[in-house]
C-alpha angles and dihedrals in degrees: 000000000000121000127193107210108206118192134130089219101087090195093057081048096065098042093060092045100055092047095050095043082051092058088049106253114125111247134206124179131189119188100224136012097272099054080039087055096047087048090048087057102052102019114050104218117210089195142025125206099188131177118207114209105076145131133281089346121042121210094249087065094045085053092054092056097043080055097054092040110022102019086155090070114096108227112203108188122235114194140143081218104107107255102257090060094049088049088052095048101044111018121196099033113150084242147338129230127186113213099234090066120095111278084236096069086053095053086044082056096049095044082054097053090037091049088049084053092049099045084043091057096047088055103054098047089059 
């Protein structure tokens, strides 16, 4: 499985990154929409961690647009904004995580959507 982080902290960037590289998904980041945009094009994510407070882009936007050109990625929502807001400002996400929570309920939530991809897959191809 390969997940975009997208995320303008670079700190919180490579933290993800290294957490999820350990559990063996390839992982891409880009530090604003537009970087995310240009990796979306040549590299198909299967999943988006996607932050929603950034500059000049925010993530709701960014989410528009993976809905119009790569509507088959899954998008779980990483804010320090509380959930209900993140439900409110970019409905129909996978999940939602608030930053404040442990890692390890963030990497609970990606195995989940990993292992849905991977139970879909299997599916179709019986």
């Amino acid at each position: 499985m390969n997940i975009l982080v997208v995320d303008d902290e670079e700190r919180i960037r490579s933290v993800f990154c290294k957490i999820f590289q350990r559990e063996g998904f390839h992982v891409i980041e880009a530090a604003c929409a537009a970087d995310a945009y240009d990796l979306l094009l040549e590299n198909p994510a299967d999943l988006i961690l996607l932050d929603i407070n950034m500059m000049e882009v925010d993530g709701t936007i960014l989410y528009d647009v993976v809905q119009l050109f790569r509507k088959e990625a899954k998008v779980i929502v990483t804010s320090v904004y509380p959930l209900e807001d993140q439900k409110r400002l970019i409905q129909g996400a996978e999940d939602y995580y608030d930053k404040s929570d442990s890692l390890g309920l963030l990497v609970q939530k990606v195995k989940k959507v990993a292992d849905a991809g991977i139970n879909s897959a299997a599916s179709g191809a019986a």
